[in-house]
Structure formats: C-alpha cells, structure tokens
C-alpha positions, 0 to 999 in steps of 0.5 A: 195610152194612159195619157190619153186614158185618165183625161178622158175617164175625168172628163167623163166622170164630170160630165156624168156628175154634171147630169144629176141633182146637186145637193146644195150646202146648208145656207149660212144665216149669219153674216152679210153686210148691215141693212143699211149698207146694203140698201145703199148699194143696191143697183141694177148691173148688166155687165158680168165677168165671166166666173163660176159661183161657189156652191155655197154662194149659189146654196145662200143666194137660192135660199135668200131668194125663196127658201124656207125660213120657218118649217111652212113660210118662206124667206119671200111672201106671197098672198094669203101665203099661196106659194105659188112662186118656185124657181129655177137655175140656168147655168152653163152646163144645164138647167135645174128645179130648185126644190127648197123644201129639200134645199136641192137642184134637182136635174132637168137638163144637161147643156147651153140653153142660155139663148133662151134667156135672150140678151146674150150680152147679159145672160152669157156672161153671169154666173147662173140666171134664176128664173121665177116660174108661177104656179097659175093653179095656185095664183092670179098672175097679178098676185104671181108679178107681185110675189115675183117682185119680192123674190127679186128683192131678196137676190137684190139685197143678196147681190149687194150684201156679197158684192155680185151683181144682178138685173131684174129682166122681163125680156126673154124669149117666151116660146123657148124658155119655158120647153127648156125648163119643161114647164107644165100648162098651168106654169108661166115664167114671170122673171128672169134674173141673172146673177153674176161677178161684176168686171 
C-alpha cells in the first residue's frame, strides 16, 4: 500500500504545482557569445529534439525577448514606445501569460494545446512556443507586425547565442489559438515561435 502511496501523492503534488503561476528566476545580463558570432549563426531551425528548458534558460530567453531593461522600456521597441506587444508560452503541460513587469508566468491552462500551433512536426517537439499577441486598443496591426518582428529578433540572437534552435512562423490555426490563450476581442495573435533543442 505505501508503494503505491507515495508515487501517487508526487504525482499529485506535480500535477498541482503544475497549475499555478511560475515565478521565473532573475534574468542573467551577462554572458552569451560575441555579437558577431551570434549573427553569423543566426538561422531558422524546424527540427527540435525533444527536451525540456531549464527555468533559467526560459527566465533569460523570455526577458531577452520583451522584458524590461529600464524601469519603463523594454529590451524590444515598438512605435512611439505603445507596448503593445506582450507574450505568451505554450509548453507541454499548459499555456502561460508572461507578465514581465513582474518577470512572471502567470497561469491560463493546464494541458496539451500544442495543436493549436499547428505543424505538429514543429511545435510538438520544441521546448516551449512563444506566441506574440498584440494589443489593437494600443496599435495598428501594421505598427503590431513591426513590433512582432523585433521581439522575434531578440529570440533569434537569444537562440544563437545559447545553441537552441527557433522559426519565426505565421502559420497557425487562427480560431483555436487565440480561445487557448483566452484572448480578450481587442487581442490578436501576430506570430508564433517555438524554441527548442536542436538533434
């Protein structure tokens, strides 16, 4: 009986700590490979190896991409500094709000929704998909695609510098995705990019 016990309460215990906010680790600013270097290495990957990404890896790349650098600016810029642009994270076991004034994951969903990303060969297989969602109250969806294409950049460089792999895609199913990430009618869905391990 207490074989059986203890796997099932650990079990539980993960599947409980699953379904919360995640509070990310401070990002590291220092390190990475020389800009030049990265550039050079900069390239579009679609074929990933299945692994998960450490927390701090995930707490770097997400900061990278759209966090805070300054108390009121961001690390990627947008037109007349709007900020329209905030991002989201789908992984195996749910889907999560990055809030990066407080550097945090806060909790939307607990499970697979990977098909609504489309491009199952893709997006099942990397470490975590981050999805970049525009406020239209804020922007022009021009000024959005823009602001999108900086953010994507920023995981570019990032995946170069750490030896991950990432694909800017505009290809993903357009009704599903944005009921997954319980997106308000003033809330589009610009680009999904999946960042993972390369084989």
């Amino acid at each position: 009986m207490k074989k059986f016990f203890l796997p099932f309460v650990l079990a539980l215990f993960v599947f409980t700590m699953q379904a919360q906010d995640i509070n990310l680790l401070p990002p590291e600013k220092t390190g990475g490979k020389p800009f030049f270097e990265t550039i050079n290495e900069r390239r579009s990957e679609r074929t990933f190896m299945k692994r998960e990404m450490p927390l701090q890896t995930l707490s770097n790349l997400l900061w990278v991409a759209n966090g805070f650098n300054r108390p009121d600016k961001r690390t990627a810029p947008t037109g007349s500094n709007k900020q329209e642009m905030e991002l989201y994270v789908v992984c195996d076991t749910g889907v999560y709000f990055y809030d990066a004034k407080q550097h945090l994951l806060k909790f939307i969903a607990q499970g697979d929704f990977k098909v609504a990303l489309g491009q199952s060969h893709i997006s099942n297989y990397a470490a975590v998909s981050i999805i970049m969602v525009a406020d239209l109250d804020k922007s022009s969806i021009e000024s959005a695609r823009m602001s999108a294409g900086y953010i994507s950049q920023n995981i570019y460089l990032f995946a170069a510098s750490e030896e991950l792999g990432t694909v800017a895609r505009g290809s993903f199913n357009q009704n599903d995705l944005p009921k997954v990430l319980q997106l308000k009618s003033n809330q589009a869905v610009i680009l999904a990019q999946p960042v993972g391990y390369l084989k």
